[in-house]
C-alpha positions in Angstrom: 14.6 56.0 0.3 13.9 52.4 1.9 16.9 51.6 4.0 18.6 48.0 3.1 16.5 44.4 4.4 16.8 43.9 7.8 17.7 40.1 9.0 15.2 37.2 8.1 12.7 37.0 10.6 11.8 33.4 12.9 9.6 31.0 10.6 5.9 30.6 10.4 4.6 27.7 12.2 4.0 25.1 8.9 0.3 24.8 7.3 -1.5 22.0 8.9 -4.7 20.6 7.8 -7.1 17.5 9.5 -6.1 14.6 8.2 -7.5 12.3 11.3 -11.3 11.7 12.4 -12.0 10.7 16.1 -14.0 8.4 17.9 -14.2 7.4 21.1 -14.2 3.6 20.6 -14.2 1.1 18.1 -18.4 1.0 18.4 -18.6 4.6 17.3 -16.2 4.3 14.5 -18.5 1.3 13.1 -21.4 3.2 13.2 -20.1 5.5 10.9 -18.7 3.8 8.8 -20.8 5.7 5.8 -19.0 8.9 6.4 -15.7 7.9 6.5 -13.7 8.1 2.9 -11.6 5.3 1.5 -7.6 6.5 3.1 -8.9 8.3 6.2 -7.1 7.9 9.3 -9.0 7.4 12.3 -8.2 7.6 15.9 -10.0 6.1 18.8 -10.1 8.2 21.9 -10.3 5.4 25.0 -7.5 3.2 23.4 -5.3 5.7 21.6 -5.7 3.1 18.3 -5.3 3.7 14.9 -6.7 2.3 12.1 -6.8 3.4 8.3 -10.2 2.8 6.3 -9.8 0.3 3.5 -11.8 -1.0 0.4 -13.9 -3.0 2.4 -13.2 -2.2 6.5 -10.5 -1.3 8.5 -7.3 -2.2 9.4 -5.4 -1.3 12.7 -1.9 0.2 12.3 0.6 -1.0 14.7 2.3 1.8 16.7 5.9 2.6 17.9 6.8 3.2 21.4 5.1 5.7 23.3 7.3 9.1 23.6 5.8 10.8 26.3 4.8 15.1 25.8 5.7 16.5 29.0 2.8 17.5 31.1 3.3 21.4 30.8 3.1 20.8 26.9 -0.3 19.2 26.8 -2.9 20.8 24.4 -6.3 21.3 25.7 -8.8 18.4 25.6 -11.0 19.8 23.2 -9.8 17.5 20.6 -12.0 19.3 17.6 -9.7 22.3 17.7 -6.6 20.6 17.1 -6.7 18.9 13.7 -9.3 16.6 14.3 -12.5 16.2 12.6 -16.0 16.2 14.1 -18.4 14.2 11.8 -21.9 14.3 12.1 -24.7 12.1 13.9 -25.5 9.1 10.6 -28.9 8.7 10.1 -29.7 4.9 11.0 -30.7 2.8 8.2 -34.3 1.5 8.8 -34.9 -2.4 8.8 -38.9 -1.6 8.0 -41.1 -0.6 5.1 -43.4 2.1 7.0 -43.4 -0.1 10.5 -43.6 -3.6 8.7 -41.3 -6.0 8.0 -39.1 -5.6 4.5 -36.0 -7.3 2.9 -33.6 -4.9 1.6 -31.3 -4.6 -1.2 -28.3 -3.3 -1.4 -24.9 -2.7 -3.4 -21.3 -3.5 -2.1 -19.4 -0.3 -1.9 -17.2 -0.6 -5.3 -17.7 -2.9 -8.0 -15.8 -5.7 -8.9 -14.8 -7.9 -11.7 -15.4 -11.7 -11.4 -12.9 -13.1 -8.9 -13.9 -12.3 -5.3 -15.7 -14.0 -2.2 -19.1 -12.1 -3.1 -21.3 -13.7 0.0 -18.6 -12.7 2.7 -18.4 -9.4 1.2 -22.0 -8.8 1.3 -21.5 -10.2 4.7 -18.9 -8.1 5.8 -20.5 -4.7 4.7 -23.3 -5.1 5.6 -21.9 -5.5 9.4 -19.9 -2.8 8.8 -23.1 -0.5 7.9 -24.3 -2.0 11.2 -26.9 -4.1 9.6 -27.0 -7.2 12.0 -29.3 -9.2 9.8 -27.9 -11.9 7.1 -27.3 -10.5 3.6 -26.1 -13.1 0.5 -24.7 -12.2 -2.8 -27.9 -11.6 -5.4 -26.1 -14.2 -7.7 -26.4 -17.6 -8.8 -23.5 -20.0 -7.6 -22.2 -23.9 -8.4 -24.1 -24.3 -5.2 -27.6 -22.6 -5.4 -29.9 -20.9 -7.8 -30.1 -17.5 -7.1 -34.4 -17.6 -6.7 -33.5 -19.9 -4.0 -31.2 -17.5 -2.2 -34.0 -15.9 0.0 -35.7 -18.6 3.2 -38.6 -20.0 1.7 -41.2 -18.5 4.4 -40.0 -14.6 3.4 -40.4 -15.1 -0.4 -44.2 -14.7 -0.8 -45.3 -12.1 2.0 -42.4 -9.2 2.1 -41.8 -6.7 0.1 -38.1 -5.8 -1.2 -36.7 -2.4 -0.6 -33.8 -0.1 -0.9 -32.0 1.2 2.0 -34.2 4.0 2.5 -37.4 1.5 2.8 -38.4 2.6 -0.5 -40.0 -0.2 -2.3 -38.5 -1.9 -5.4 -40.8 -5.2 -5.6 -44.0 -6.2 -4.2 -41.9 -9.7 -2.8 -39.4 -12.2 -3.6 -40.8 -14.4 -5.7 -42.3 -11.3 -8.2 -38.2 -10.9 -9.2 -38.8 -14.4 -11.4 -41.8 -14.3 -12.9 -40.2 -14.3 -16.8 -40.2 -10.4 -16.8 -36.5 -10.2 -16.2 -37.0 -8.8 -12.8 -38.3 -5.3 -13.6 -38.5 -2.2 -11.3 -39.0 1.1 -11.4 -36.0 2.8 -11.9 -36.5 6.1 -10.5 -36.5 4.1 -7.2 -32.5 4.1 -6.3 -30.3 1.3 -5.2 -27.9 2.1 -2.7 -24.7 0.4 -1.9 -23.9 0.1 1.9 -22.4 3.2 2.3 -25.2 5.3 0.9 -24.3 6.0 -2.7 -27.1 5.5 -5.6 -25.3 3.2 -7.9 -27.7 4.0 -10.6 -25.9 8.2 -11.3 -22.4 7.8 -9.0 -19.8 7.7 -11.1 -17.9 5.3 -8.8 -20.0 2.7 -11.1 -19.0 3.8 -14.7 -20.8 1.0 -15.9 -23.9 0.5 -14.6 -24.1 -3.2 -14.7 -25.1 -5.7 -12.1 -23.8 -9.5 -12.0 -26.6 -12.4 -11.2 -25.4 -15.8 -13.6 -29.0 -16.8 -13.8 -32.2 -17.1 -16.3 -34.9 -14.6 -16.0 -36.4 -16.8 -13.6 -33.3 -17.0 -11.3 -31.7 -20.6 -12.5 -28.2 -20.9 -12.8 -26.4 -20.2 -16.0 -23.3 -22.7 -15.6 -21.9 -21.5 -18.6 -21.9 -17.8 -17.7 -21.2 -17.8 -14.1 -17.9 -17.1 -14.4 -16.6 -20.2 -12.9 -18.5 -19.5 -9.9 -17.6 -16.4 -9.3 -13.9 -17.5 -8.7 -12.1 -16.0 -11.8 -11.6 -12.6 -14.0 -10.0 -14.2 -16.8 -10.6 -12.3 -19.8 -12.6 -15.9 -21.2 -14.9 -15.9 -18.4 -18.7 -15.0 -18.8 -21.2 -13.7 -16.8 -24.8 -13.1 -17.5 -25.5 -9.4 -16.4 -27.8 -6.8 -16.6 -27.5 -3.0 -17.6 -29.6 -1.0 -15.2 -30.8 1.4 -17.8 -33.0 -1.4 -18.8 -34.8 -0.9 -15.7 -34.3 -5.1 -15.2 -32.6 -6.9 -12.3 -31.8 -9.5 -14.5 -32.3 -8.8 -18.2 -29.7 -11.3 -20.4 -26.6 -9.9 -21.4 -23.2 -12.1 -21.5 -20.1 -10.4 -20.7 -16.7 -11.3 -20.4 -14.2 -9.5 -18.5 -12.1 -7.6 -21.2 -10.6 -4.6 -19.7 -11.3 -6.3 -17.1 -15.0 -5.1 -17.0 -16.0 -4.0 -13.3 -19.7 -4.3 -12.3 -21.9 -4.3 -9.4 -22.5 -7.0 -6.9 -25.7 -6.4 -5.1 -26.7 -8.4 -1.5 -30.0 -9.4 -0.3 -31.3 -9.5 3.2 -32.1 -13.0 3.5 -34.8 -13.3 5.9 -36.6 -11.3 8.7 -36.1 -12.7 11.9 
């Protein structure tokens, strides 16, 4: 027969899992800013910084006082083995159409009802994506028509294409000819970090804002106050992607409140 339970034994070191992603400075994390989730924690090697990914960037967390590990305590350097995590090379995003010159289009990262700052957050992620170039809101405004948008000198001769250089229209100006800005729509559009807005289900509604006519003129009425409110008596002329249109003419309001898709357009080739 089994004798009687000996004494509880020590207790197991406790489950750990990676919670942190390294870099060695605050250029590589920027690079990478595609493969880096919303709430990661991220940890730069040659400044011992921390800084959390956010909606749209990063923020830096301020740190306590140092408590210092004594030196016979130190883990090895190889940082990969102890809860951090390795992620791999990114792909660079091509500023070309096959060697020429292109302007891209591209989706902001989540989608957003009518109240936000829509050309700084084109601005802004596009940085972040490391695109250097200048990238506005594809909207009409109180201040500009939306056809008006791209430099006058790039809207005839370059074609406009996704992320991945693939081709959604022969040039600018062929977005406002009267047929609502149609595309093929088994070409994807991809937001900055990556995503094909057209089957993620990040965008349940597959929706973009624009506020303009078919031919890219502003729609005061249904601009939603320039882009400055999501009160539930605001409208905003939209277009469902299924359509296959950029900017077929649909009014919404923002009941619920509805949440659609910005998109940005590089502005001009340098």
């Amino acid at each position: 027969m089994p004798g009687p339970p000996g004494p509880p034994g020590e207790p197991g070191p406790p489950a750990t899992r990676s919670l942190v992603t390294t870099f060695q400075n605050i250029e590589g994390m920027l690079e990478k800013v595609h493969l880096v989730a919303e709430g990661t924690l991220i940890y730069l090697s040659e400044t011992s910084e921390v800084f959390i990914r956010v909606r749209n960037g990063w923020r830096k967390l301020q740190l306590g006082e140092l408590i210092p590990v004594p030196a016979d305590s130190l883990p090895p350097p190889a940082i990969s083995s102890h809860g951090f995590q390795s992620l791999p090379a990114l792909s660079p995003i091509s500023n070309t159409n096959n060697g020429k010159p292109a302007l891209h289009l591209a989706a902001l990262n989540l989608p957003f009802s009518g109240d936000m700052r829509a050309d700084f957050q084109c601005f802004q992620q596009a940085q972040l994506a490391g695109l250097t170039s200048t990238y506005r809101a594809f909207l009409s405004s109180h201040l500009q028509d939306l056809a008006t948008v791209v430099r006058k000198t790039d809207r005839y001769h370059l074609p406009i294409v996704n992320l991945k250089g693939e081709i959604l229209f022969s040039n600018w100006e062929s977005i406002f000819n009267g047929n609502g800005g149609q595309f093929n729509i088994h070409v994807p559009i991809y937001s900055f970090d990556g995503r094909n807005i057209m089957t993620d289900p990040s965008w349940p509604q597959k929706v973009i804002w624009h506020g303009s006519t078919a031919n890219g003129i502003r729609l005061v009425s249904n601009y939603c106050e320039a882009w400055h409110t999501a009160d539930t008596g605001a409208m905003g002329q939209a277009s469902p992607l299924k359509t296959g249109k950029l900017l077929d003419q649909k009014v919404y309001n923002f009941e619920y409140p509805r949440r659609y898709s910005y998109i940005c357009i590089h502005t001009y080739c340098p």
